[in-house]
Residue frames relative to the residue before (quaternion, step in Angstrom):
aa qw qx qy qz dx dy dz
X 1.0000 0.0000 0.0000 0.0000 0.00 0.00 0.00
X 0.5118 -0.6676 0.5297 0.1088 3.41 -1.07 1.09
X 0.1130 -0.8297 0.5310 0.1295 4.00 -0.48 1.05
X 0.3367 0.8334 -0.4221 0.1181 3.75 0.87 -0.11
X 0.0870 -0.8391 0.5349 0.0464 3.23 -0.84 0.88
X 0.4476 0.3260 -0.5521 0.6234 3.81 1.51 1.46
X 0.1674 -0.6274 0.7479 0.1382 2.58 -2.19 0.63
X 0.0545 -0.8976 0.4361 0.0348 3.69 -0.05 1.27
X 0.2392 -0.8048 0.5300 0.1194 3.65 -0.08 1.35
X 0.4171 -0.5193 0.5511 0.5026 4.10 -0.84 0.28
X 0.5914 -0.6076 0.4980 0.1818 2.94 -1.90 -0.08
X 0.6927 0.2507 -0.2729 0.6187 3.34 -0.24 1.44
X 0.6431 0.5790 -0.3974 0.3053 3.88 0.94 -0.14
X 0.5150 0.5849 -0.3995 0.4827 3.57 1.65 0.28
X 0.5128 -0.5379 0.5620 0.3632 3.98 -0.73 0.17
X 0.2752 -0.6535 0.6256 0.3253 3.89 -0.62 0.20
X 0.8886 -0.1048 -0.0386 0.4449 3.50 -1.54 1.29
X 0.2260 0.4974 -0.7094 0.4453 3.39 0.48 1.91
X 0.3225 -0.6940 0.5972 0.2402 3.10 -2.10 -0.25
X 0.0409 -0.8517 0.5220 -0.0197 3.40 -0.53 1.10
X 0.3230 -0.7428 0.5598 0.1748 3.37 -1.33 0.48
X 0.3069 -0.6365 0.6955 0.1302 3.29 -1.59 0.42
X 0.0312 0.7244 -0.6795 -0.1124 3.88 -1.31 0.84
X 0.0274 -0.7433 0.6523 0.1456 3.35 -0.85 0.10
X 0.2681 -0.7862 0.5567 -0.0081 3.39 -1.33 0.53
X 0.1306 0.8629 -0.4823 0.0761 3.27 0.12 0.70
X 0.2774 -0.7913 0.5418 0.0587 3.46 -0.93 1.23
X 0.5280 -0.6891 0.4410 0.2277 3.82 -1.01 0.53
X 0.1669 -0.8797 0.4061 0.1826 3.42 -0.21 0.35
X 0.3421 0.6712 -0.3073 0.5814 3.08 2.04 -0.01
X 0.9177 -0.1658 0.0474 0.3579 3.83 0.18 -1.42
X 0.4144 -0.7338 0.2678 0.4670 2.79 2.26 0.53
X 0.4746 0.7299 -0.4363 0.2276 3.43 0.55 0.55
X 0.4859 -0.8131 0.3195 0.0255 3.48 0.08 1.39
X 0.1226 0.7197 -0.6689 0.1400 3.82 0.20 1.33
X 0.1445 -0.7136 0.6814 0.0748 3.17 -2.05 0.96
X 0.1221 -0.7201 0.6339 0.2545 3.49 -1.36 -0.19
X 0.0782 0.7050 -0.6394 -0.2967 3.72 -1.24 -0.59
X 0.0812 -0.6752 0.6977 0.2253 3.32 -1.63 0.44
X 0.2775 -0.7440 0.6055 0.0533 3.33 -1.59 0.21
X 0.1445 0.8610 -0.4354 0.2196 3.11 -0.56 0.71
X 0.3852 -0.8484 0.3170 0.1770 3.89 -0.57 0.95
X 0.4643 -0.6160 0.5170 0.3710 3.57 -0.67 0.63
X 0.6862 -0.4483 0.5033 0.2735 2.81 -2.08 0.61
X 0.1389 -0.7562 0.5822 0.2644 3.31 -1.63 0.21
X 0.4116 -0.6168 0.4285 0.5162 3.67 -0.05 -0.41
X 0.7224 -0.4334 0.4399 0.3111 3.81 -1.48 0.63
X 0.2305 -0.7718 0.5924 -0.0187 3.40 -0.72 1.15
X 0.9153 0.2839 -0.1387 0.2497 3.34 -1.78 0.12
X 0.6772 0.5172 -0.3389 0.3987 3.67 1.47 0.16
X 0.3547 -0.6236 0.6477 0.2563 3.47 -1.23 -0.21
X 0.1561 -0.6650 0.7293 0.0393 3.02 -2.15 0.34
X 0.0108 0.8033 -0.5859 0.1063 3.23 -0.97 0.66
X 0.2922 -0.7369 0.5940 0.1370 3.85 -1.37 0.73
X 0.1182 -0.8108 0.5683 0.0753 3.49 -0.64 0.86
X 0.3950 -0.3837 -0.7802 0.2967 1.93 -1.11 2.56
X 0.8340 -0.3242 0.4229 0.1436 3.05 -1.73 -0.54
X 0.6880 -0.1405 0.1027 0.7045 3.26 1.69 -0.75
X 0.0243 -0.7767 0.6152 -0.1333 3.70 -1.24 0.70
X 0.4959 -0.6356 0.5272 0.2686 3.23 -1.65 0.25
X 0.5819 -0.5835 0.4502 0.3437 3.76 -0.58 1.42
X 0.9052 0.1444 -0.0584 0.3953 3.30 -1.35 0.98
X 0.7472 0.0831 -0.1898 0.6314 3.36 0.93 0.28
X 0.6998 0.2093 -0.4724 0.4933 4.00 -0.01 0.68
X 0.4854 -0.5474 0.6783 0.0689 3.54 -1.29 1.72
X 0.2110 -0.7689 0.6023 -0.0404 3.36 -0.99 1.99
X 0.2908 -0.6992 0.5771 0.3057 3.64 -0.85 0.58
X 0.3713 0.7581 -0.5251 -0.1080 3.87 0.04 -0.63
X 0.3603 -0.7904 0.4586 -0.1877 3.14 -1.89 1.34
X 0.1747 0.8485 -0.4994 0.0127 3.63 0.09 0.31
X 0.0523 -0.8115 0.5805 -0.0412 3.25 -1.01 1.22
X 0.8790 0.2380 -0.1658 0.3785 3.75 -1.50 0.69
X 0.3619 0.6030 -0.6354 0.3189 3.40 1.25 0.70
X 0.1470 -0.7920 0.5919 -0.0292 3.47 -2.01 0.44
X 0.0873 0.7549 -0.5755 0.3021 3.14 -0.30 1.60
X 0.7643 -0.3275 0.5394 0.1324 3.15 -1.75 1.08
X 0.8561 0.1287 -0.0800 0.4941 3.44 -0.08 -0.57
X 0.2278 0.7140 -0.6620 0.0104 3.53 -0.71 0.98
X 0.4498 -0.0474 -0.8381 -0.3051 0.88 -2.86 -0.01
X 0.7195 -0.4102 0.4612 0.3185 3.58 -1.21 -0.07
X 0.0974 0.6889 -0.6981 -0.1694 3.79 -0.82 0.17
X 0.2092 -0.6838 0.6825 0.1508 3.47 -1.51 0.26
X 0.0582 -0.6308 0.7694 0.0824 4.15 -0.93 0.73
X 0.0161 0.7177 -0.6763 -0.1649 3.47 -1.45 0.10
X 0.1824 -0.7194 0.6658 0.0773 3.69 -0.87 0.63
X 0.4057 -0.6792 0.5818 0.1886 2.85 -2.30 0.01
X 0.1690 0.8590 -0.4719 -0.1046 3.23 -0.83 0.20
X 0.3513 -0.7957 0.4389 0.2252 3.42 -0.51 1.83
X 0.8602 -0.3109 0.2034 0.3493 3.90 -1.73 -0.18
X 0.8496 0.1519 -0.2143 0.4573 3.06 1.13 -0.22
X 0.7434 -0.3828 0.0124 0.5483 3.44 0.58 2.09
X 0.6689 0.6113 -0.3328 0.2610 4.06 0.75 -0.74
C-alpha cells in the first residue's frame, strides 16, 4: 500500500476554469470495510480583459528608458503579478 499525501498532475493536463472531481476509496485492511470521500473543485483560468503596453514603443537596448504598464486585467484570484520579458529580432 502506497502512503502519499501529493497528488501531482503535469502541467497543462487540467482544462482552465472547468470543474473536476477527485474520488478516493479507501478500503480497511483490518475489516475490509470500505470508506470514500469526493472533493471537487475548479481549475484556474488565466486573467482576462487587460492590456499592456511599453512607453515608447521601440528603442535602442541599453540606452532608451522604457515606461511599461498594464491596466484592467481581472481575475478571481488576487493580487495580480506582472513578469515582463524581452524578446530581440530573432525570437530570443
Amino acid at each position: 500500500p502506497q502512503n502519499n499525501l501529493e497528488l501531482v498532475i503535469s502541467a497543462d493536463a487540467l482544462t482552465t476554469n472547468a470543474l473536476f472531481g477527485f474520488r478516493i476509496q479507501a478500503v480497511s485492511i483490518e475489516d475490509s470495510s470500505v470508506g470514500s470521500a469526493i472533493i471537487e473543485f475548479r481549475s484556474n483560468g488565466p486573467p482576462v480583459l487587460g492590456t499592456c503596453g511599453a512607453n515608447p514603443s521601440s528603442g535602442v537596448a541599453l540606452l532608451t528608458i522604457f515606461s511599461l504598464e498594464c491596466r484592467g486585467w481581472e481575475d478571481v484570484d488576487l493580487p495580480l503579478a506582472y513578469e515582463f520579458s524581452r524578446k530581440d529580432a530573432g525570437g530570443i
